[in-house]
Structure formats: C-alpha cells, structure tokens
N, C-alpha and C positions, 0 to 999 in steps of 0.2 A: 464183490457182493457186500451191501453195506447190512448189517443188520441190527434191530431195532427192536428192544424190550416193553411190550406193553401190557397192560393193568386193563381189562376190557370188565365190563358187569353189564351180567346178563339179566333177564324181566326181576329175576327172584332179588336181585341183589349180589350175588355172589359174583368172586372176580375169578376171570377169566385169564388163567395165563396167555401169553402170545406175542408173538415176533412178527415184526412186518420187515420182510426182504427188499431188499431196495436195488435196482442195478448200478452200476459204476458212476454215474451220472448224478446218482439220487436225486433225479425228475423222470420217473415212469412217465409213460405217454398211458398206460391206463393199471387198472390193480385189480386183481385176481383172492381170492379167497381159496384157502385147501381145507379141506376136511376130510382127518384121517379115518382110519379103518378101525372098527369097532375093539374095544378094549386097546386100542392103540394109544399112542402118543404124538403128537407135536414135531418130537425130539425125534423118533425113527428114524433112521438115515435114507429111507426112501420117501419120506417126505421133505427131508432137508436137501436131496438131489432133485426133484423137481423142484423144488423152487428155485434153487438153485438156476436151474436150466433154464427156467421162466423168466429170471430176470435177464436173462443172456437175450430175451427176445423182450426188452421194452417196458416189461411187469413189475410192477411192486406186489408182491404178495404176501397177503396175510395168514399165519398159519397159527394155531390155535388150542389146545386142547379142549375139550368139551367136560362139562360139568361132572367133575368126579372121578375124573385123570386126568394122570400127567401132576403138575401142579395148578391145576383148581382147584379151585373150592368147590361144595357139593360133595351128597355123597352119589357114590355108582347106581345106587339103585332108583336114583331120580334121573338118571342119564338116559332115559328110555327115548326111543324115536321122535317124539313129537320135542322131545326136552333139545335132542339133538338140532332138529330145525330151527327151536327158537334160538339158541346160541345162534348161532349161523346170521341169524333176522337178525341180534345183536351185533354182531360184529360186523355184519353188512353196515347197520346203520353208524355204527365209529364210524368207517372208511369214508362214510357219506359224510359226517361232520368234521372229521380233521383232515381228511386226505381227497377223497372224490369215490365216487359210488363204485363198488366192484361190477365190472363189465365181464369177469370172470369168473365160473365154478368149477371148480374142480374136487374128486371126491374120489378114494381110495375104499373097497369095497361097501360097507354101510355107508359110508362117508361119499359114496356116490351116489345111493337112493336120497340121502337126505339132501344133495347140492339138486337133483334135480325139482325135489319137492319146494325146496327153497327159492331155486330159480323160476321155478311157476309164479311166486310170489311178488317177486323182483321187476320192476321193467328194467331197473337200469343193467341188468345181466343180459349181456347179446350173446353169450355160448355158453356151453355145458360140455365139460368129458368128464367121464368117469374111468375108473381103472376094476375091475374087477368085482364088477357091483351085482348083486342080484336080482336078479326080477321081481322079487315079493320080499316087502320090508319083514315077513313073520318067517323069510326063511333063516335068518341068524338063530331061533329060538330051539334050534335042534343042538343050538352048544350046550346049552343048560336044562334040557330036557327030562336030565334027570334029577330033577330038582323040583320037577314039577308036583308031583304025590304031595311031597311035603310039603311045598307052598300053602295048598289047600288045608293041612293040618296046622302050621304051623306062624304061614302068615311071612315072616324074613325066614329066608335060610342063607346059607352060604353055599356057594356053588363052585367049581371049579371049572375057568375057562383059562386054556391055552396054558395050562400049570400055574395059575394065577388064581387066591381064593376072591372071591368077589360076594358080596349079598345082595341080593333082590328078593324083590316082594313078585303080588300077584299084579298090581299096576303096572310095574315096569313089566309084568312079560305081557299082559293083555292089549298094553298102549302099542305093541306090536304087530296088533291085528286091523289094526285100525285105517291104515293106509293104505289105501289103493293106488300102486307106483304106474301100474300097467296103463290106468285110465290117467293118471297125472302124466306119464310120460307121452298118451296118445293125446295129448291138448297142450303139451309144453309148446310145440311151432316153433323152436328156438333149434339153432344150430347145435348137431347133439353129436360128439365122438365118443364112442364106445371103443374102449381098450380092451382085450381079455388074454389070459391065458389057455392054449389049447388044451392042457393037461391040471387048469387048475384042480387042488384037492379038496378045498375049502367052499367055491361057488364054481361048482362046474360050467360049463362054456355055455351050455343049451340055455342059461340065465341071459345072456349075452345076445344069442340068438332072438329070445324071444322079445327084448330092449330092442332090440334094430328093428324087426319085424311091425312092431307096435309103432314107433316114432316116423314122423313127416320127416319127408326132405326138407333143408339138407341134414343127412345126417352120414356120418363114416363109422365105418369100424376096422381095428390097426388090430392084428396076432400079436401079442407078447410071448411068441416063441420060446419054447423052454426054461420060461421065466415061473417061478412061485408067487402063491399068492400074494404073497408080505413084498415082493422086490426085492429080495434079500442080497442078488448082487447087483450090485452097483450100477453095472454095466446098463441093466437092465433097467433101472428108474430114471437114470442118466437121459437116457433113448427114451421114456415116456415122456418126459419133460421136455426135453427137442421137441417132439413130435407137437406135441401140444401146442407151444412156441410156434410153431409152422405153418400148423393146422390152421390155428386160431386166425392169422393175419389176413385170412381172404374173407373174413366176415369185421374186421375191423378200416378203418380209412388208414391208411400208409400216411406215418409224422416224422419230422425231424428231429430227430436227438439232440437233444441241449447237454451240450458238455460241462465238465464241470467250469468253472470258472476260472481257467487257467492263462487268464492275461495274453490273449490272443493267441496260443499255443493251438497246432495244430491235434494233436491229441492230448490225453491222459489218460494214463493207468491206475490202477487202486486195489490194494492189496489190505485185508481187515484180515489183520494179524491175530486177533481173539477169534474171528470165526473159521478162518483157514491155514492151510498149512500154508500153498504155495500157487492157489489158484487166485490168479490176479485180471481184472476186467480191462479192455481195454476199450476207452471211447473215441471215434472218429465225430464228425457232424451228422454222418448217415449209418454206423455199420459201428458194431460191436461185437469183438475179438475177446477170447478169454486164452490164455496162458499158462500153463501147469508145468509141473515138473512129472517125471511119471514116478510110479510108485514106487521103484527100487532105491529112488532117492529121498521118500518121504513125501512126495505129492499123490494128487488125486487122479491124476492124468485124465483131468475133465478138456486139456484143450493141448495145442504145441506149445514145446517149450521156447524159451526166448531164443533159442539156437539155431531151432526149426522155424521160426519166424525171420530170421538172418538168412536163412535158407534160402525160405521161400520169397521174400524179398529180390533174391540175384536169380533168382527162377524164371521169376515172373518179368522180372525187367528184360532178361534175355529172350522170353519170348515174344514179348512185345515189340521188343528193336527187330528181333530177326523178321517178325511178320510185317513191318514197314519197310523194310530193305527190298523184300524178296517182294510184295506190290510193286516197291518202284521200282525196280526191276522187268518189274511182270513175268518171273518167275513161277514155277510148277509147285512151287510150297504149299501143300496143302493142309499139313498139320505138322508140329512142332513141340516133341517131347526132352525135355531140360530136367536131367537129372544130377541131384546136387549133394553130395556127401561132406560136412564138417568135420575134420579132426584137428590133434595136434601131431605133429613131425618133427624130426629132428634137421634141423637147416644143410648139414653135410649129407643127409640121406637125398634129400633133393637136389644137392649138388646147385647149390645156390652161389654163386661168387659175390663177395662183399658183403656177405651178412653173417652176423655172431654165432658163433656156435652156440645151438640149443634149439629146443621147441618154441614154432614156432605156430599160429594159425594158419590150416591149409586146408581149403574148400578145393573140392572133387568138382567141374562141372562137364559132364557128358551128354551130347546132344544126341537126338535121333530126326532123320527128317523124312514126313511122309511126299511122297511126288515126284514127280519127272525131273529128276537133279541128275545131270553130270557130275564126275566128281571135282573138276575145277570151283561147278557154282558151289558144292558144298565145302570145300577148302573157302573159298570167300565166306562163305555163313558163317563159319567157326572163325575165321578173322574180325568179323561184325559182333562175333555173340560177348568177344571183350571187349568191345568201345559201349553197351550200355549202361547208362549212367547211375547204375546200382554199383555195375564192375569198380568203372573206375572212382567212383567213389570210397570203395570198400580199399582200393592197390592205393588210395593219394594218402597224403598228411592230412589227416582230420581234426581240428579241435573240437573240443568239448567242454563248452562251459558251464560249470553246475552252480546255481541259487537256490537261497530258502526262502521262500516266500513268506 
C-alpha cells in the first residue's frame, strides 16, 4: 500500500488534512472516498484497515479528517452535519481534478449518513456502504444532550463526548435537525451496502433495519458479528473492507491491472516501510496478492506469509498435474486435496545420504484423493504429484540473479 499526504481546503478555506491510499500498482482502476465516525479520526485503525483492504481490490482511496479533527483546521463546533457534507463535496472535487472523480462512498457511523447525503449529490459515485450508520442524522445528539439547558443560557459550552471535551454552540446541534436521511436514502437509486453490528451499543441495529427497508434495489446488508461500534479488532475492519472490495465489483466494469513498471517482469511486490510493518502487495496483470507476517512476529497478518505462498505454490501445481494425469487416464479422480507443511530438519534425522550435516529445508506434501481409485492408480498419483513443475523446480539447482534498477 502506497500512501500519500495531502493538504485538501475545504468551501471556508481551511485545510484539510488527508492521505490518499494507493495499491501496489499506484494506478487504481477507480477511487473511493471514507469518512470516519463522528468525533473520530482519519488515523483510527479501523479506518486505516479498510482502506487498506480497499486498495487490495483496485481502490485508491481517500481518507480525510473533517473540519475540526484529527489535524484540521477548523473548530469542532463548525463540524456539524451539513459542515461534514461539504468537506466530502471538497475532497470529492480534489479527486475529480488531480486523480479522477470518486466512484466510491464509504462512511463509518455518522460518516455513513453524510457519504449517503453526499453521494445523492455526486453522479460520478456508482455505490455507497456504510458501516454502522444511523437512520436520522439528529440521532448523534443524545451524546451531548446534556449540554443542551445550557446552550440556550449560555450560547458555546463545553461538552463531553466519548471522554473527549469538545465545544459547541446551538448551530451545530440545530444543523442536526435538518436532514432528512430517510427520504435522501429513499431517492438515492444507487447501489447501497448496509454494514451493522447485531449488538451495536452506540446505533442500535433497528437504524440498519430501517436504512434497508427505506432504500431501492440493489441494495445488501452484511452482520458485523460480535463486532463494536468503533471496529476496534482488527479482525473485524479487516473483513469490512474485503467485503466492500467484493461487494462493490458487480456494479463496476472488470479492468486490467497495470503493474508497476517493472521492465517486462512478470510481477511485483511493494512494501512502504513508513506505513507498515511487514504487509507487502503483490501485482500480477490481472489479480492482487498481499503478504504479511503474522503477529507473533510483528506483522499484521492481513494476508500469507512468503512461506505460505511457497506453499501454496507446490500445492497448487500438484494439483493441477495430478488432475491432467488422471483425465488422461480417464480416471475416477474426482477431487484432490494437497496438504503442504514447511519446516526446517536436521539432514541425519531424514536420513539423507550425501548431504551435510545440518538443517536443512523440508516441505511436508500429503495427498488425499476423492474417487473410485485402486490402490495401484493412487501409488501412480503420488509418483505424478513429484514430476510438477513447482516440485521439480523447488528439488533442481536454481539461480537467482538480483539487480537495482
């Protein structure tokens, strides 16, 4: 994931912090816009995992704080719902002049009512998902509720949301009353995925309900299973982000992945050492692989490691050869399961003749085969599963020649 620091100004003048995600490639086939959940951040790490995920599927996307968090400029109590939109209409329109219009919304509780408001607005947005959004933009106003007596006395007060002091006036809570999501979401006619959690504590699911209820086909709605409002495990934002990624592709035209420029090479990988530990992208022409370490070693264990991809390599080749053999055969093979364990060994424990003492690389590969096999034809399959050309590539003398380009 390539990621990219911008300076956005929004109608008032004021700048906009924000990072546009970029995938391994850095040529998105289109770009997606996020906007986070109210009193949030940019920086969250469930906003940094979907996008994440997002560019795993094609996406450049831009993510943003809104005026008066995070590091913008602004203060909070101009941040009120219509303030929220307009950002959004702003940084939509960057996307339109330096990179290409966002064809995506995406929006994390309030940050879902205001991508659907916004994408009302938009032609060039063809979907919308939300994650945990409300039904009625004045339902956020019960966080600071009590704050209200004294608004009417006093005009600014300071309020406490989420253990955070924040000031607003009586604009920002009024300009909450203002939008009607219910009748914007029953006129949007845009492809609309509703996320929620079943046991959220913050916008209970019946908000969810009545979003779906209200919206034209197409429209879906995905459980966030035992998930919190915020996404707070990983797991959890990880899997919204796929989904989305997924989701999204049957309302956009299927494009070819332009790699990077790597002098005819059939792939490349890319690893942005300031934005991750050890999650690295990988680019074919058609199909994009990510790569992690898992956590016990300081990754993020967003994908397999290079080990498991060694693997799954001598996996897959095997079962490709076995199921040409056993066609040309015309064999009862009806399915063919290739199970594949990497370790290291010590070369006398294998009882190896003519090789040094010490550890050495030793892959595990054990077959299962479904169908009407004698045990002859399956002694031949297991003779065939080490002539494919993963095997003997992996058993020959291989060079390796490295350049710096």
């Amino acid at each position: 994931m390539k990621s990219q620091k911008l300076v956005i100004e929004n109608e008032k003048g004021e700048k906009l912090q924000a990072y546009l995600e970029l995938p391994a490639n850095q040529n998105p086939n289109y770009f997606a816009v996020f906007a986070h959940c109210f009193t949030c951040t940019s920086t969250l790490s469930a906003v940094k995992n979907i996008s994440r995920s997002l560019t795993n599927h094609d996406f450049g996307v831009l993510r943003f704080d809104f005026t008066g968090l995070g590091r913008s400029e602004g203060e909070f109590s101009d941040s009120h719902f219509s303030s929220n939109v307009s950002d959004l209409l702003a940084v939509s329109a960057y996307l339109e002049t330096h990179y290409k219009a966002p064809a995506l919304m995406v929006g994390h509780s309030l940050g879902g009512a205001a991508v659907i408001v916004t994408s009302s607005k938009l032609e060039s947005v063809k979907a919308v998902a939300t994650i945990g959004a409300p039904a009625t933009v004045d339902h956020v106003t019960h966080l600071f509720s009590h704050g209200f007596d004294d608004i009417e006395d006093k005009g600014d007060v300071e309020v406490n949301i989420g253990g955070r002091p924040f000031n607003i006036n009586k604009e920002f809570v009024d300009d909450f009353s203002k939008t009607d999501l219910i009748a914007i979401t029953e006129n949007l006619r845009k492809p609309l995925l509703i996320m929620h959690a079943p046991f959220d504590a913050i916008v209970p699911i019946d908000n969810a309900e009545r979003l779906y209820k209200t919206a034209h086909h197409p429209k879906s709605f995905v459980s966030l299973d035992q998930a919190d409002h915020l996404l707070t495990n990983s797991r959890d934002s990880v899997y919204a982000g796929n989904v989305i990624g997924a989701w999204v592709q049957r309302y956009f035209d299927a494009k070819d992945s332009d790699i990077l420029d790597t002098q005819g090479e059939q792939l490349v990988a890319h690893l942005n050492l300031k934005e991750d530990h050890f999650t690295t992208n990988i680019q074919t022409k058609k199909h994009t692989l990510v790569a992690d370490e898992p956590e016990s070693v300081g990754g993020d264990d967003f994908g397999p490691s290079p080990y498991d991809y060694l693997s799954a390599s001598l996996a897959a080749c095997t079962a490709m050869t076995l199921k040409l053999y056993a066609e040309r055969k015309k064999w009862d093979l009806q399915e063919v399961y290739v199970y594949i364990t990497y370790s290291k060994k010590h070369s006398q424990d294998l009882k190896l003749d003519g090789k040094p003492a010490g550890k050495i690389d030793y892959l595990k590969k054990t077959l299962k085969f479904i169908g009407d096999l004698d045990d002859k034809q399956k002694e031949r399959l297991k003779e065939i599963a080490s002539k494919c050309p993963v095997h003997k590539t992996l058993q020959s003398d291989t060079e390796i020649e490295t350049s710096i380009e």
